[in-house]
N, C-alpha and C positions, 0 to 999 in steps of 0.2 A: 259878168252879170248874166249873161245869155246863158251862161251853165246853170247859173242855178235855178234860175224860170225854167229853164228846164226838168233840171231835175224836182220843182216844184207841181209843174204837169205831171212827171210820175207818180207822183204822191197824193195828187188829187184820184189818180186812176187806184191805190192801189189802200186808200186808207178812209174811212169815213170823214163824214164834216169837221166831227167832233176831234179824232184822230190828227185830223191834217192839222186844223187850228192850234192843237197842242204840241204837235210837233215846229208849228211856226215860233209856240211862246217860247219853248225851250228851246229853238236858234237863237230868238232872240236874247233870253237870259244868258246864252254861252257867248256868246259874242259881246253882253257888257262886259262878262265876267270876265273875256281874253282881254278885253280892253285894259282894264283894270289891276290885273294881275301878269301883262306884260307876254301873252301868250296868241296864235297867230290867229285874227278878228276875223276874217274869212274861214279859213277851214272849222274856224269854233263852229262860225255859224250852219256851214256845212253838215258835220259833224253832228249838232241838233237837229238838224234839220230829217238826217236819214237814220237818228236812231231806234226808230219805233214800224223803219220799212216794213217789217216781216211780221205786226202785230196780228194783225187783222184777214192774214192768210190763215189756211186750213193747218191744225193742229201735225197733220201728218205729214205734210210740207213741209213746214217750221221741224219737223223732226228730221226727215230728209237729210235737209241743207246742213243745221247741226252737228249730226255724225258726219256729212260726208267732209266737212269744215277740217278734220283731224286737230280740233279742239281739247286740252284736257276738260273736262267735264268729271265735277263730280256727283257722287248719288242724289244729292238732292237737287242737281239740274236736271239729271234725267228725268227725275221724280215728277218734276213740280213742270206743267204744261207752260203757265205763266211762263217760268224762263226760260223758254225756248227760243223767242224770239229778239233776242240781246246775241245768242253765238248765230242765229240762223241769219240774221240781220249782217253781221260779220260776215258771212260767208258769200251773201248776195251782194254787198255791196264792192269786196272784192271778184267775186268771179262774175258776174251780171254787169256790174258798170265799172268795172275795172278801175277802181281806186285804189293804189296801192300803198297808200300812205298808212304806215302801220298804227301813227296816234289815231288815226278816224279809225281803223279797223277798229283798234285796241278800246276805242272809246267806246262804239257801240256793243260793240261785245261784254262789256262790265256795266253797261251802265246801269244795270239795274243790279248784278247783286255785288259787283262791288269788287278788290283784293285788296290787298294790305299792297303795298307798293307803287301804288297807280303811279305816273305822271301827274305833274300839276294839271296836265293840257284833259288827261281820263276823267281828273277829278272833277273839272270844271261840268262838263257834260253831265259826270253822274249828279254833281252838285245840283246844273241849271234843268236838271229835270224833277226834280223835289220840292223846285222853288218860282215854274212857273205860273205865268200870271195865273192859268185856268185852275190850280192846287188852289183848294180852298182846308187841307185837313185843319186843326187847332192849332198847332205852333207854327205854321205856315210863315205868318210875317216875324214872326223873333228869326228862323233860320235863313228869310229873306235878309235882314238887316244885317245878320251877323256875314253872311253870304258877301258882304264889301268892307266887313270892319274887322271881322277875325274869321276868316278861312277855317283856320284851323278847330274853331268851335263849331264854327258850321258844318265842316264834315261829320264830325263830334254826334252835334244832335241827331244830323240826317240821317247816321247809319241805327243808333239808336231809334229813330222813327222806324225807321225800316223792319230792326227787328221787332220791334212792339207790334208792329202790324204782321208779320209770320205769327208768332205767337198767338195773338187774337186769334186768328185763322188757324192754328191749331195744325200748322203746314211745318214744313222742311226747313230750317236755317241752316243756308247753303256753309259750308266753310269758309270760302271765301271773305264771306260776308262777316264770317264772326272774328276772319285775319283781323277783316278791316277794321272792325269794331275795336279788339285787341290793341290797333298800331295806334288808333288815337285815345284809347285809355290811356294809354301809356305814357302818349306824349302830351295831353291834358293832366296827365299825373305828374309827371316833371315841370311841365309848366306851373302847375300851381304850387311846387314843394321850393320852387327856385323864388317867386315872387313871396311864400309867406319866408323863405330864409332873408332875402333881399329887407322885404316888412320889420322883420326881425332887428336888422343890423340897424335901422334907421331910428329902431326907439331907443 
């Protein structure tokens, strides 16, 4: 517990009011979400808790840490400022506070734009950060609920929120993002082709 008041104290030093408290929702969301989904409750929380370290530092910093990360990066990270702070975050929280745990790496490094393959444990974070308390966008509580009752829909919608909102913004849609997007079309598309064949056989 001393670690992470601690590492709480850093967070007050290095992120606004606004910042820090969201950062506290999304521990909290990832740690019900580990709960629940049988994944480890502490480091979830962890893991929320330091994925937004490097938000609120100077853009050229966040770039810094990024390249010197030896991260694949692609054009639309470099591109787009916004994501800087997801691989530069990676970078700081391994070499700066020496965490070497590659799911907390791996988590804040995606958490915002995503890949097709994550961990259940990456997904979670990228999940409990779309859906905490302080997220007020329009489908906020349908991807809350679905967030403990289908997983798999709620990645679904999130990343589709995700892109809707590049879009609007008329900005970059990383690849990554669109992997991601792809792995659960895919698998919401088999999903639903298995349950209308299953519907099928029952009339």
């Amino acid at each position: 517990m001393d670690y992470i008041d601690d590492l709480k104290t850093l967070l007050k030093k290095r992120l606004s009011k606004k910042r820090y408290n969201h950062s506290l929702n999304v521990a909290s969301a990832a740690s019900e979400l580990a709960k629940k989904y049988g994944e480890d409750i502490e480091k979830a929380y962890i893991a929320g808790l330091l994925h937004d370290i490097c938000k609120e530092i100077e853009p050229e910093e966040q770039e810094q840490m990024m390249l010197r990360g030896d991260m694949e990066l692609s054009g639309a990270e470099l591109a787009v400022k916004a994501l800087w702070h997801g691989p530069a975050g990676a970078y700081f929280i391994k070499n700066e506070l020496h965490i070497d745990d590659e799911e907390i790496i791996n988590a804040v490094r995606y958490h915002t734009v995503g890949r097709s393959g994550m961990s259940k444990f990456e997904e979670i974070i990228y999940l409990a950060d779309n859906i905490s308390e302080d997220r007020d966008f329009k489908d906020v509580e349908k991807i809350r609920k679905l967030a403990f009752t289908d997983f798999e829909k709620a990645m679904y919608e999130a990343v589709c929120y995700s892109i809707s909102s590049i879009v609007k913004k008329q900005s970059y849609i990383p690849d990554k993002t669109m992997d991601l997007y792809n792995q659960y079309t895919y698998l919401c598309s088999v999903r639903k082709k298995s349950k209308e064949k299953n519907d099928g056989k029952k009339q």
